[in-house]
C-alpha positions as CSV (number, residue, x, y, z in Angstrom):
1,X,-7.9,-18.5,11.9
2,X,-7.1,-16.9,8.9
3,X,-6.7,-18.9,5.7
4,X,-3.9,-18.8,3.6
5,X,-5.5,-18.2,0.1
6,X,-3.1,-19.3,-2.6
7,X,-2.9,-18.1,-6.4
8,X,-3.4,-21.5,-7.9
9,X,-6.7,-23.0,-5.6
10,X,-9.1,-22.4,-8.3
11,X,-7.0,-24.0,-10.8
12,X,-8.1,-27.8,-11.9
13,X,-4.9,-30.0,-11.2
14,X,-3.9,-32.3,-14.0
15,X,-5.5,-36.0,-13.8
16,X,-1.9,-37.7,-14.1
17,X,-0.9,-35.1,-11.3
18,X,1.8,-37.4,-9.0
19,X,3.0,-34.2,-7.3
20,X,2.4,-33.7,-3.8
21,X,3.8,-30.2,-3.6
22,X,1.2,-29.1,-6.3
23,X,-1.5,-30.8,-4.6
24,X,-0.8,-29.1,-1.2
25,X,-0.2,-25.7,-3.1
26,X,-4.1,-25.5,-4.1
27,X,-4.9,-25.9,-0.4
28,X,-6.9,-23.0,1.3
29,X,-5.4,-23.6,4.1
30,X,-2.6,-25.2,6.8
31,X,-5.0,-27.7,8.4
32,X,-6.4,-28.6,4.7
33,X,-2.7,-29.5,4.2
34,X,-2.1,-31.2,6.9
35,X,-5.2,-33.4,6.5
36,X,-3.4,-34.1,2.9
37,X,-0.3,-34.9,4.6
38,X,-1.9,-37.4,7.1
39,X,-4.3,-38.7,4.7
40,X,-1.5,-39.3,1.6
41,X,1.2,-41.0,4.1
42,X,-1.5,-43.3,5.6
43,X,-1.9,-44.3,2.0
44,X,1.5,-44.4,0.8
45,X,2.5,-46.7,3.9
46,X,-0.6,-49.1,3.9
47,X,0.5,-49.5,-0.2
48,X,4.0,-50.6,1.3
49,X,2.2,-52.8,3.6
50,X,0.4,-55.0,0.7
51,X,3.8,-55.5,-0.6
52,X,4.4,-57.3,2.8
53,X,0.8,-58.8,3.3
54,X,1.3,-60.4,-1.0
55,X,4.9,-61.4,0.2
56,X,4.6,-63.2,3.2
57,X,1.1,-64.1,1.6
58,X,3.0,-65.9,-1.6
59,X,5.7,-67.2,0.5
60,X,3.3,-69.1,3.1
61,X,0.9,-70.3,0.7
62,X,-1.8,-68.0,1.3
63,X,-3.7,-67.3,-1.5
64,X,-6.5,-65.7,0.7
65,X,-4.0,-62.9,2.1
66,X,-2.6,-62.6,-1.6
67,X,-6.0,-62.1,-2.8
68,X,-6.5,-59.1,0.4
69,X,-3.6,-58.1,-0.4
70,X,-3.5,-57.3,-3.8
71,X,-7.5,-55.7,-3.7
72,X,-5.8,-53.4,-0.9
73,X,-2.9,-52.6,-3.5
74,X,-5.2,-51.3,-6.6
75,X,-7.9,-49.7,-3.9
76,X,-4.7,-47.5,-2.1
77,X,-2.9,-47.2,-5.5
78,X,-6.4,-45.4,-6.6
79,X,-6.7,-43.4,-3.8
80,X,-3.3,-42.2,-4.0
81,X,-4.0,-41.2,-7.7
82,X,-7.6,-39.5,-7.0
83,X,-6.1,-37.2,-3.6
84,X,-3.2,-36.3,-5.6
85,X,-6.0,-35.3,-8.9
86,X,-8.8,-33.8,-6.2
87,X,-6.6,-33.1,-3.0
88,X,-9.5,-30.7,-2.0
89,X,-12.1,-33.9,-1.8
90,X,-10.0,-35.4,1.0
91,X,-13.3,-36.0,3.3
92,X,-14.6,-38.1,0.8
93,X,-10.9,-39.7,0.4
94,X,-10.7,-40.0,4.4
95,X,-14.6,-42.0,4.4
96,X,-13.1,-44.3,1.8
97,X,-9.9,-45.1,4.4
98,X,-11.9,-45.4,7.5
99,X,-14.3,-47.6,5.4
100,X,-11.0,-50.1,4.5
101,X,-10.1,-49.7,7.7
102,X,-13.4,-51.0,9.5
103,X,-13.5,-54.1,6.6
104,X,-10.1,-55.2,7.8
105,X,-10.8,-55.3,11.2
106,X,-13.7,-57.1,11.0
107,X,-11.6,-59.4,8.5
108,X,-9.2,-60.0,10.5
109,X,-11.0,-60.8,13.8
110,X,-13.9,-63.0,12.6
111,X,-12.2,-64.0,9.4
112,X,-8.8,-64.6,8.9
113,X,-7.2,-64.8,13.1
114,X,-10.2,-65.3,14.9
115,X,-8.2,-63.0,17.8
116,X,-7.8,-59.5,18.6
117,X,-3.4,-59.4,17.9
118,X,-1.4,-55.8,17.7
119,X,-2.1,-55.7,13.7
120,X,-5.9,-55.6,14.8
121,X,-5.5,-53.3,17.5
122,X,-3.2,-50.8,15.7
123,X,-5.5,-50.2,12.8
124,X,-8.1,-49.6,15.6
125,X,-6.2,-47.5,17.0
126,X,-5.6,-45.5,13.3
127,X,-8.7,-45.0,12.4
128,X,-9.4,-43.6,15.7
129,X,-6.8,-40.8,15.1
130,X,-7.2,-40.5,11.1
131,X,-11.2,-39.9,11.6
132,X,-10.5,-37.3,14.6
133,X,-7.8,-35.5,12.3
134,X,-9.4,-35.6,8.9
135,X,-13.1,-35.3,9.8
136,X,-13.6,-33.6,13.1
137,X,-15.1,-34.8,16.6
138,X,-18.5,-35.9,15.3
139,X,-17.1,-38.4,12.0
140,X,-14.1,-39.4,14.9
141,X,-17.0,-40.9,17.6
142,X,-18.6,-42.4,14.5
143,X,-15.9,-44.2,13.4
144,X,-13.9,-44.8,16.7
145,X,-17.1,-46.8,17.9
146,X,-16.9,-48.8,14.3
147,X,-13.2,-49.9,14.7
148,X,-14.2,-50.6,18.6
149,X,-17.4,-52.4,17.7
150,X,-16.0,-55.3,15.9
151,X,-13.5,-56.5,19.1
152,X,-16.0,-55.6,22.0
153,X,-18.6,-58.3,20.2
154,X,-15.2,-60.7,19.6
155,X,-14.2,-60.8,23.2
156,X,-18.2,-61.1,24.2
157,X,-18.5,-64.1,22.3
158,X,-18.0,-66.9,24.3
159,X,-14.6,-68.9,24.1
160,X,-12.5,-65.8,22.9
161,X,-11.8,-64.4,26.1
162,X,-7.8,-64.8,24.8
163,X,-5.2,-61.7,23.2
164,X,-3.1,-63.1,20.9
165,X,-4.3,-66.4,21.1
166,X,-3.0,-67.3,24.9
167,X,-4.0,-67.3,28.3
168,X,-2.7,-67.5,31.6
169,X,-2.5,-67.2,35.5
170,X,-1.3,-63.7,35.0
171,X,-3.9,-62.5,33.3
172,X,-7.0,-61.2,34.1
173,X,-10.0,-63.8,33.7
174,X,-13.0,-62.9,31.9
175,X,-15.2,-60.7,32.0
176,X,-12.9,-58.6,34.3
177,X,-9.9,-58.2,30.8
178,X,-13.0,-57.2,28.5
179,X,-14.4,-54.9,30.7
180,X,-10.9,-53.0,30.9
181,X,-10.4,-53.4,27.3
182,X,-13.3,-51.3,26.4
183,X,-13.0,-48.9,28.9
184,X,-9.3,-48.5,27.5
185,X,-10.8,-47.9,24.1
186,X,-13.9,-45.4,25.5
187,X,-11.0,-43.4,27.7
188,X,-9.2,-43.4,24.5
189,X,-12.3,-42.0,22.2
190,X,-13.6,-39.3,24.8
191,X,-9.8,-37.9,25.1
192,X,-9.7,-37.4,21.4
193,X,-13.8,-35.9,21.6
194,X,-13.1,-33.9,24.1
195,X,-9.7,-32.6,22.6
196,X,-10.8,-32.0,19.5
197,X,-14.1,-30.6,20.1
198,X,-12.5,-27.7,21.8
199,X,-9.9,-27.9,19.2
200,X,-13.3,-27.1,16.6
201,X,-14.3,-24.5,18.5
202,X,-11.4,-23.0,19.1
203,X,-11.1,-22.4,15.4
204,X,-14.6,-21.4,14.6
205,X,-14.2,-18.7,17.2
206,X,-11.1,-17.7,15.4
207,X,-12.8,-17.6,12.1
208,X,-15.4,-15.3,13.7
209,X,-12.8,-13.4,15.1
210,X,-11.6,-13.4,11.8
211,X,-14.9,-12.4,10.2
212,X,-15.4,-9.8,12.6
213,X,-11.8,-8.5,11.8
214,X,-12.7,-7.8,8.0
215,X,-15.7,-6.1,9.1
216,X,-13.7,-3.4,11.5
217,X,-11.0,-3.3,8.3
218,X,-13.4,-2.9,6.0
219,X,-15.2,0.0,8.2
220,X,-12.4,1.3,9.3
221,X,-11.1,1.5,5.5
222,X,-14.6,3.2,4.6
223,X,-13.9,5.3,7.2
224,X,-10.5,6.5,5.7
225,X,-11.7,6.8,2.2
226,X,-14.4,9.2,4.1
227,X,-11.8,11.0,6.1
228,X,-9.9,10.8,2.9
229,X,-12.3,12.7,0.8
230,X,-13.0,15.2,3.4
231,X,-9.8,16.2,4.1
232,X,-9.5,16.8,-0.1
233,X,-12.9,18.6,-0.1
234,X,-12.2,20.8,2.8
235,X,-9.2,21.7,1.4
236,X,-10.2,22.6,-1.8
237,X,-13.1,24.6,-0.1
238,X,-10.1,26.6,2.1
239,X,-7.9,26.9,-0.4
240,X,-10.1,28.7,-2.8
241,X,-10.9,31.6,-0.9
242,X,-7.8,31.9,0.5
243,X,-6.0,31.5,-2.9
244,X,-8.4,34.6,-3.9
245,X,-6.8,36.9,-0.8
246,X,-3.2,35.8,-2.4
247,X,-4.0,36.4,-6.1
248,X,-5.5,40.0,-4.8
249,X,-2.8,40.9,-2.7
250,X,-0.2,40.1,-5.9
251,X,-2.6,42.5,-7.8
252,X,-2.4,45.0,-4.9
253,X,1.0,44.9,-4.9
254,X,1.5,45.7,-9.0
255,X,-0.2,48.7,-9.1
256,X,2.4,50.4,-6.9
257,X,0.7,51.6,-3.6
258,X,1.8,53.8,-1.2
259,X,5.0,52.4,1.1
260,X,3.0,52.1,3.7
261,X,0.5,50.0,2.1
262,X,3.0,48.3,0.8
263,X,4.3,46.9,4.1
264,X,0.8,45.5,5.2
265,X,0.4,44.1,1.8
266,X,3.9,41.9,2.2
267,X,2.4,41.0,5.7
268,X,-0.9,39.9,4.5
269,X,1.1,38.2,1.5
270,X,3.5,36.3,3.6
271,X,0.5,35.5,6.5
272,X,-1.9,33.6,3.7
273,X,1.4,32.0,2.2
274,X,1.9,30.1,5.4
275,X,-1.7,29.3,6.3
276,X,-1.3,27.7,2.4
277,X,1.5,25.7,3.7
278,X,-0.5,24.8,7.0
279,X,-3.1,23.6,4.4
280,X,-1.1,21.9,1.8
281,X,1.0,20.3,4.9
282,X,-2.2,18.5,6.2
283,X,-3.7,17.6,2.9
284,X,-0.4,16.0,2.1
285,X,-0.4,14.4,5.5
286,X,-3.7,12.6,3.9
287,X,-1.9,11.7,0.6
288,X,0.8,10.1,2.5
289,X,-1.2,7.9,4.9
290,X,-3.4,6.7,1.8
291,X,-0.1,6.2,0.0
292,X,-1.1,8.3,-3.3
293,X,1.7,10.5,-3.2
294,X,4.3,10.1,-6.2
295,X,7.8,12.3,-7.2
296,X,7.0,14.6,-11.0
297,X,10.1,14.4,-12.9
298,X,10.6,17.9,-14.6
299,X,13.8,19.4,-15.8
300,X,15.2,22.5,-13.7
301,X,18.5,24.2,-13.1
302,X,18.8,23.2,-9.1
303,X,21.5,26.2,-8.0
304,X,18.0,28.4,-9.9
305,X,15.7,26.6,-7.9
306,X,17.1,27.2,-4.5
307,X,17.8,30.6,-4.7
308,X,14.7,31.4,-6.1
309,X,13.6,29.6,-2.8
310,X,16.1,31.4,-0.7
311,X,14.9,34.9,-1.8
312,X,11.4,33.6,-0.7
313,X,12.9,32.7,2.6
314,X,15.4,35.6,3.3
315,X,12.6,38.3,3.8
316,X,11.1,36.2,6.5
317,X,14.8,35.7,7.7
318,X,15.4,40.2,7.8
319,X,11.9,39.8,9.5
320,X,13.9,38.6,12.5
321,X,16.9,40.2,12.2
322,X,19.0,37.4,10.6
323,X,21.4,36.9,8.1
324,X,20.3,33.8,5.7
325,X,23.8,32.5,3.9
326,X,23.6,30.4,1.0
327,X,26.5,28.8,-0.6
328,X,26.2,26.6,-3.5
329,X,28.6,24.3,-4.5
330,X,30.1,25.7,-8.2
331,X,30.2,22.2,-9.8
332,X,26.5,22.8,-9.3
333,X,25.7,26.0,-10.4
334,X,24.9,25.0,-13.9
335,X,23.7,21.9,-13.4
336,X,20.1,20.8,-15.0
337,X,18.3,18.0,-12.7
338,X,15.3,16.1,-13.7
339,X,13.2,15.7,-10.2
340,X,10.2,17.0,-8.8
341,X,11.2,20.9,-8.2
342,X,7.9,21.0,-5.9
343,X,8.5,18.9,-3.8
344,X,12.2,19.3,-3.4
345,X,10.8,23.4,-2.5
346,X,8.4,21.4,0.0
347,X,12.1,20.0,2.2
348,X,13.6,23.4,1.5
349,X,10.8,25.4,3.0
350,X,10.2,23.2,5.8
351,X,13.8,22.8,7.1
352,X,14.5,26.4,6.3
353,X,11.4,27.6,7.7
354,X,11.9,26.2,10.8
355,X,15.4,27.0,11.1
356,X,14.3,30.7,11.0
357,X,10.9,29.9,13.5
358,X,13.6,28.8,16.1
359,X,16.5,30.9,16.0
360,X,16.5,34.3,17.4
361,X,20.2,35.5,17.3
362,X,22.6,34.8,14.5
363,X,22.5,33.1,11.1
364,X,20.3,30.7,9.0
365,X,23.2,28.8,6.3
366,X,22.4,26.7,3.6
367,X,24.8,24.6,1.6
368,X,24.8,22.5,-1.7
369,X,27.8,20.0,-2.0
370,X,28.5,18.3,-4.6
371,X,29.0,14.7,-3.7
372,X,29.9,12.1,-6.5
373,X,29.1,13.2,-10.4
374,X,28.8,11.3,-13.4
375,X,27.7,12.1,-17.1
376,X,24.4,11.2,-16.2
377,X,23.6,11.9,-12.4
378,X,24.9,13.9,-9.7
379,X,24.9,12.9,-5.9
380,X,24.3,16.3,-3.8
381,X,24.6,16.7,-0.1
382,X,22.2,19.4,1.3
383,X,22.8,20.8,4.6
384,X,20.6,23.2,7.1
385,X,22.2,24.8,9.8
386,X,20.7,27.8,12.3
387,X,22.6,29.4,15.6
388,X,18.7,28.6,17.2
389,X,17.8,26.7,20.2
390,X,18.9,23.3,19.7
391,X,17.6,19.9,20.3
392,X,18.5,17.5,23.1
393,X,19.8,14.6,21.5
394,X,17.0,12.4,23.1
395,X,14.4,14.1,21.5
396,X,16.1,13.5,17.9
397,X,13.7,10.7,17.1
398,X,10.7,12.5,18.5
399,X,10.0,15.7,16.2
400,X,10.2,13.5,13.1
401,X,6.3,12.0,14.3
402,X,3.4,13.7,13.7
403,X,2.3,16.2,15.7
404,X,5.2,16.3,17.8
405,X,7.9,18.9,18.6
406,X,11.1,18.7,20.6
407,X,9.6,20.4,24.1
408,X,6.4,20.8,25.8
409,X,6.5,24.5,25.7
410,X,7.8,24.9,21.8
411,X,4.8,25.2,20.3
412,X,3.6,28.0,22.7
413,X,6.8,29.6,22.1
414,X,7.1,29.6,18.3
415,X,3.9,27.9,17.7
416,X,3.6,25.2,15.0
417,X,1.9,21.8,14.0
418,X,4.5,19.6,14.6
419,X,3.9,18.1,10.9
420,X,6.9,20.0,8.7
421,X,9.4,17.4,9.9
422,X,7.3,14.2,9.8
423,X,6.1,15.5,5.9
424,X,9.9,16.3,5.3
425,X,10.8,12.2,6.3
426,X,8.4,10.6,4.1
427,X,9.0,13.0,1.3
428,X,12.6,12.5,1.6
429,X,11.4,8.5,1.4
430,X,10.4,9.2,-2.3
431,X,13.7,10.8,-3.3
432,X,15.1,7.4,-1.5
433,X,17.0,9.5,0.8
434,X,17.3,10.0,4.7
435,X,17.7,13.1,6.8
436,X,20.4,13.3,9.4
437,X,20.3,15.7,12.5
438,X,23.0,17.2,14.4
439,X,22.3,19.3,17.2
440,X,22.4,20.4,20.9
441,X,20.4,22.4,23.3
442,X,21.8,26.2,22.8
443,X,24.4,25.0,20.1
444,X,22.1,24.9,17.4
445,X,20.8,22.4,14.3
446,X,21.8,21.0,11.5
447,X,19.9,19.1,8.9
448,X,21.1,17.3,6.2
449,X,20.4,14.8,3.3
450,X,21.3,13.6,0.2
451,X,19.8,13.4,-3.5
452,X,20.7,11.3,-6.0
453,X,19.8,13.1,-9.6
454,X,19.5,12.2,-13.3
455,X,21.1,15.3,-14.8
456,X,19.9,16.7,-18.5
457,X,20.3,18.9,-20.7
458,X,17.5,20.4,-21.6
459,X,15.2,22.8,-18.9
460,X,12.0,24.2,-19.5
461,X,12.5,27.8,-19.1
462,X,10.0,30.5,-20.4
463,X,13.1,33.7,-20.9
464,X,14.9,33.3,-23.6
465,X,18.9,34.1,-23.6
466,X,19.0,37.5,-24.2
467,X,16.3,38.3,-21.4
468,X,13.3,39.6,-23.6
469,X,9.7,39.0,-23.2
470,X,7.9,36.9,-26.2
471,X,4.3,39.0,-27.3
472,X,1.7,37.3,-25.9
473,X,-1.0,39.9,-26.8
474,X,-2.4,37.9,-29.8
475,X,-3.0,34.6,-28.1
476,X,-6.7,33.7,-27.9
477,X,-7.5,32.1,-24.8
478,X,-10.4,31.0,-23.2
479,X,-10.8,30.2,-19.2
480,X,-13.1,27.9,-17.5
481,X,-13.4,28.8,-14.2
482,X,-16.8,28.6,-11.5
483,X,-15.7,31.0,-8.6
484,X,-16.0,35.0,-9.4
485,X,-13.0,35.9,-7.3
486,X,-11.0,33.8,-9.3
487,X,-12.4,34.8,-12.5
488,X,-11.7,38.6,-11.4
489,X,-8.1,37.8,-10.8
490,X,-7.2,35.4,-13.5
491,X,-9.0,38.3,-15.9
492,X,-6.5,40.7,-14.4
493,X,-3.6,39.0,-14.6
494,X,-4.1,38.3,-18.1
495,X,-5.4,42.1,-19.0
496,X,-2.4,43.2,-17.0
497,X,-0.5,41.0,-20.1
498,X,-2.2,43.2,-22.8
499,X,-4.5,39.3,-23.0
500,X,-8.3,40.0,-22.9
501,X,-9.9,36.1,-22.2
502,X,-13.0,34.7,-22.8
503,X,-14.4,33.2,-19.8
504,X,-16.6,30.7,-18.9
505,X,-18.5,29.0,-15.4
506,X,-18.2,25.2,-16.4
507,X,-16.4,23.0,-18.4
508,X,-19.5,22.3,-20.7
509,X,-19.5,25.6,-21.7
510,X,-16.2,25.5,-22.2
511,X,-16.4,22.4,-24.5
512,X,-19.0,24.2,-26.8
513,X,-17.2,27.8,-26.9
514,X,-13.8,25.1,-28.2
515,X,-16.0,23.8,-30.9
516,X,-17.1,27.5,-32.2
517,X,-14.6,29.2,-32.1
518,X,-10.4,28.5,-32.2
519,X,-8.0,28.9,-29.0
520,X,-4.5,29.4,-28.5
521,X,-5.1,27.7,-25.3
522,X,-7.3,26.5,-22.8
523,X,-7.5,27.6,-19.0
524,X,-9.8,25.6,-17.0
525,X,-10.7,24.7,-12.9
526,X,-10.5,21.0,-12.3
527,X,-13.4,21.7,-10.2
528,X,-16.3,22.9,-11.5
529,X,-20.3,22.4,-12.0
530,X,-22.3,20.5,-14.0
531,X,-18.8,19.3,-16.0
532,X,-15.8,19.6,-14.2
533,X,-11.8,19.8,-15.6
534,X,-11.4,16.1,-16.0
535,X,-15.0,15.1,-18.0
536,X,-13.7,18.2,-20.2
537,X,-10.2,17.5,-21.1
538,X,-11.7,13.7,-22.2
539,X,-14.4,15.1,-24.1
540,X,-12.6,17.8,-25.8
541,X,-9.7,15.0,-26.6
542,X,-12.6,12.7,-28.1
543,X,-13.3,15.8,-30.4
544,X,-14.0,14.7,-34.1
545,X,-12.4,17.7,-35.2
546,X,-8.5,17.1,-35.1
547,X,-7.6,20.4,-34.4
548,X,-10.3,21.1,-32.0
549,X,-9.3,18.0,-30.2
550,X,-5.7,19.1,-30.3
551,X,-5.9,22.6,-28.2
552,X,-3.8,23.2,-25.5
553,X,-4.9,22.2,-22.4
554,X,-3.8,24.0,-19.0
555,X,-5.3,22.9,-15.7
556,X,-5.6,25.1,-12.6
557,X,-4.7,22.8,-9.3
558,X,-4.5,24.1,-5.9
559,X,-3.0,20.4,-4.8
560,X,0.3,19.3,-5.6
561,X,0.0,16.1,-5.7
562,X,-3.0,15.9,-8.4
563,X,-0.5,16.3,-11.5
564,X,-0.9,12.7,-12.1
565,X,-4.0,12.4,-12.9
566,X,-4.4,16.0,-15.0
567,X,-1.5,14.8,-17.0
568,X,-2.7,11.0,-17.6
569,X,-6.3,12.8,-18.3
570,X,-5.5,14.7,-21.6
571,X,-3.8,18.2,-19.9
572,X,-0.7,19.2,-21.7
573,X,0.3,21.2,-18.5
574,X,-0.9,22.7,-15.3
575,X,-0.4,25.9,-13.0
576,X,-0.7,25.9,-9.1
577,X,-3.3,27.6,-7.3
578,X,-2.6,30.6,-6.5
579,X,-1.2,31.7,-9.6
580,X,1.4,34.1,-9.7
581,X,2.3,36.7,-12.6
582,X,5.4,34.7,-13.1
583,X,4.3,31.6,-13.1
584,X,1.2,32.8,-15.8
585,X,3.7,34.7,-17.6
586,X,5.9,31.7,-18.3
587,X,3.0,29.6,-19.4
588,X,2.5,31.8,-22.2
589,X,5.4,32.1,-23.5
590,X,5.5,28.5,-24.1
591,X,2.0,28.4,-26.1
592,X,3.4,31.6,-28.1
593,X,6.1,29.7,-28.9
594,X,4.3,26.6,-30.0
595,X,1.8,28.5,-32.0
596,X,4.9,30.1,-34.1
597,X,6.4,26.8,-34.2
598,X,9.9,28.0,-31.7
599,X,11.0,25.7,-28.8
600,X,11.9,27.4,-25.6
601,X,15.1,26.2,-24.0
């Protein structure tokens, strides 16, 4: 069985402890406090029984009984005091009881009645059930046969063939009564063996079920951490390759080629976007089922944010011939939000992106209402629709599991993973919000949700008011990075900037180029040889050299839900693998403004 393991059972109860409730709270266990339970009434209802035994002892002149009486007081007033100090010694405390049991038996058959009456016989009868329930089958025979022992030899002796002191015709004569008397007691003793032998076993096979149970947990939780660490590595080692064929095809597309080039570029482009997504969806599928997936709180304008999303979307949208409407509340237009941008984009894309997989004919609408709105926060209602499909209503439930989409023949239709909809639920679960579906076979869908924001004033944004670009073609900066793809693109990107980098293949190269010579800023790969991004942010924070130890930091991540850790590490900031012109661009502006001492608003 599985114990019960409290807080407080390795902490010492106080000596004058009179609680019973703190005694019972350091048990390990539910039969550990039941044997306290038995064990602590027994006493507390023998000590009420030497009041009787010293009353009716006083009151008829018997200064023997007095005498037994008030030894029996002081022994269960002890006892009491001891199981409720040590409630975890109660075997010894259960020997002790059986042991005062036995002596008062014997007392009272060859001492005090000379006869076996019902006081005898009931505290034969207790410490047959007290030694089966404290101390287990074996200690129960031991002590059954003591409490027996004493009136078998009484009623063998000759002349004490008599219960309660009296004999008649009705009774049956000698030896015939003792003979039934002690195979009363044996049936007795062998039912409670018997009972509570399988009753042992019965919970020393559970405790090896039990143990046997932790062993599975813990290999099946080795074998999570495993699948775990896999899943990360193999997407890193997918993603870096394929973030290379992205970051060319940007570059491709900058240096103007011909139209028709042009058009293949934008399908390569949009083809490694969504295996990126496939990716990111199943690594995030991992984060979630290991629980390590957390909301970033950043400041962004939200009507921004979605049509910078839509634009994204509405080119796969013309792909097929439909019209993508969105329509934005204007209570919201202007609003600034502080929420996690990425993975609000993550429920966008998804919804969106399957809106568009599964309609053919028609529209794809999105709409922002403004729900409730306060000084502080703003409630908004996001909706979904498409002129697609549909969904039967009794597959509602369905397509928000894993790997699982509305009909059989869906996926070889519009193919898929069946994992947008399920990562859309439990992201939607961090937000503390639901998703609603309506929808119909041929009628269409319609998702919808809603957000509860903080609101501020202040967003990060890299343009200034009047639209012009910052210089960027003083800043010093030096990258870090281990791949030569990578390093080809990242040196592009930043020559294409008028920026001409120092690079470097590890992060302890990167640590001794900080320490001779001075940087604007600091580029590096979280994942890298010999040092990696996180062993070089610490030791470049422990620098002795203030200024040294105060450079700007920016990590390259390919994983959206490692900004945690970069952050907590020593990074001041962070850009997603692959890196877009944009995205670099707006970086830099920031450390050009810090280094001239201007905030960007």
């Amino acid at each position: 069985m599985v114990s019960c393991q409290r807080k407080t059972m390795h902490t010492p109860l106080p000596f004058f402890n009179w609680s019973l409730k703190k005694a019972l709270d350091v048990s390990p266990d539910n039969f550990t406090r039941a044997r306290i339970n038995i064990i602590f009434t027994i006493l507390v209802i023998s000590l009420a029984k030497t009041f009787v035994v010293l009353g009716t002892g006083y009151m008829g002149d018997q200064p023997s009984q007095v005498l037994r009486g008030g030894i029996a007081m002081v022994l269960y007033i002890i006892l009491i005091k001891l199981l409720l100090f040590l409630p975890l010694r109660i075997k010894l405390f259960a020997h002790v009881m059986l042991l005062a049991g036995f002596l008062i038996v014997v007392s009272n058959v060859f001492v005090y009645t000379h006869t076996v009456n019902l006081i005898t016989v009931q505290f034969v009868f207790m410490m047959i059930l007290c030694s089966f329930y404290t101390l287990g089958h074996k200690w129960g025979i031991f002590y059954s046969i003591a409490g027996v022992l004493p009136v078998v030899i009484f009623l063998a002796l000759p002349g004490s063939n008599a219960i309660y002191g009296s004999t008649n015709d009705k009774e049956l004569v000698s030896p015939g009564f003792e003979i039934l008397a002690v195979l009363n007691f044996v049936s007795i003793l062998l039912a409670h063996y018997f009972f509570y032998k399988a009753f042992d076993k019965n919970v020393k096979e559970k405790e090896q079920l039990n143990e046997q149970l932790q062993v599975s947990v813990a290999k099946a939780n080795r074998l999570a951490a495993s699948r775990s660490d896999f899943l990360s590595t193999m997407s890193h080692e997918l993603r870096t390759p394929l973030n290379s064929v992205i970051g060319i095809t940007e570059l491709l597309l900058q240096d103007k080629p011909e139209e028709r080039q042009k058009e293949n570029l934008k399908i390569l482009q949009s083809s490694s976007h969504d295996l990126l997504s496939l990716i990111n969806n199943v690594l995030d599928i991992n984060k979630i089922d290991s629980e390590k997936m957390e909301l970033e709180l950043t400041p962004f304008k939200l009507g921004v944010l979605i049509r910078n999303i839509c634009s994204g979307l509405r080119v796969k949208a013309e792909d097929k011939k439909l019209a993508l409407v969105v329509e934005i509340d204007e209570q919201l237009e202007n609003v600034s939000v502080n929420s996690d941008p990425t993975r609000l984009s993550q429920i966008i894309y998804n919804l969106a992106g399957n809106a568009i997989k599964f309609t053919s004919t028609g529209k794809i609408s999105m709409q922002l209402k403004c729900i409730a709105k306060t000084e502080h926060g703003v409630d908004v209602l996001f909706s979904i629709s498409d002129t697609g499909v549909g969904i039967h209503p009794d597959k509602h439930a369905a397509i928000f599991e894993m790997f699982t989409q509305a009909e059989s023949h869906t996926t070889r239709n519009f193919g898929g993973t069946g994992l947008g909809l399920a990562i859309v639920t439990q992201v939607l679960n961090l937000f503390k919000s639901k998703i609603q579906l309506e929808s119909a076979p041929g009628k269409g869908s319609t998702f919808s949700f809603a957000i509860k924001f903080a609101t501020t004033n202040v967003v990060d944004n890299p343009v200034s008011a009047n639209k012009t670009r910052t210089s960027l073609d003083h800043l010093r900066l030096l990258v870090a990075e281990d791949n030569d793809i990578n390093k080809m693109i990242i040196r592009k990107q930043l020559n294409n900037l008028n920026i001409f980098p120092v690079i470097v293949d590890n992060g302890e190269q990167a640590y001794k180029a900080n320490l001779s010579d001075t940087y604007d800023a600091i580029f590096m790969d979280l994942h890298m040889p010999i040092m990696n991004g996180y062993e070089t942010a610490k030791q470049i924070r422990a620098s002795a050299d203030s200024k040294k130890s105060k450079v700007y930091l920016i990590a390259f991540t390919a994983s959206v839900t490692e900004q945690n850790n970069i952050l907590e590490t020593g990074f001041d900031d962070f850009l997603y693998k692959p890196v877009s012109i944009e995205d670099l661009r707006g970086k830099l502006e920031k450390i050009a403004a810090r280094s001239t001492g201007v905030a960007l608003i």
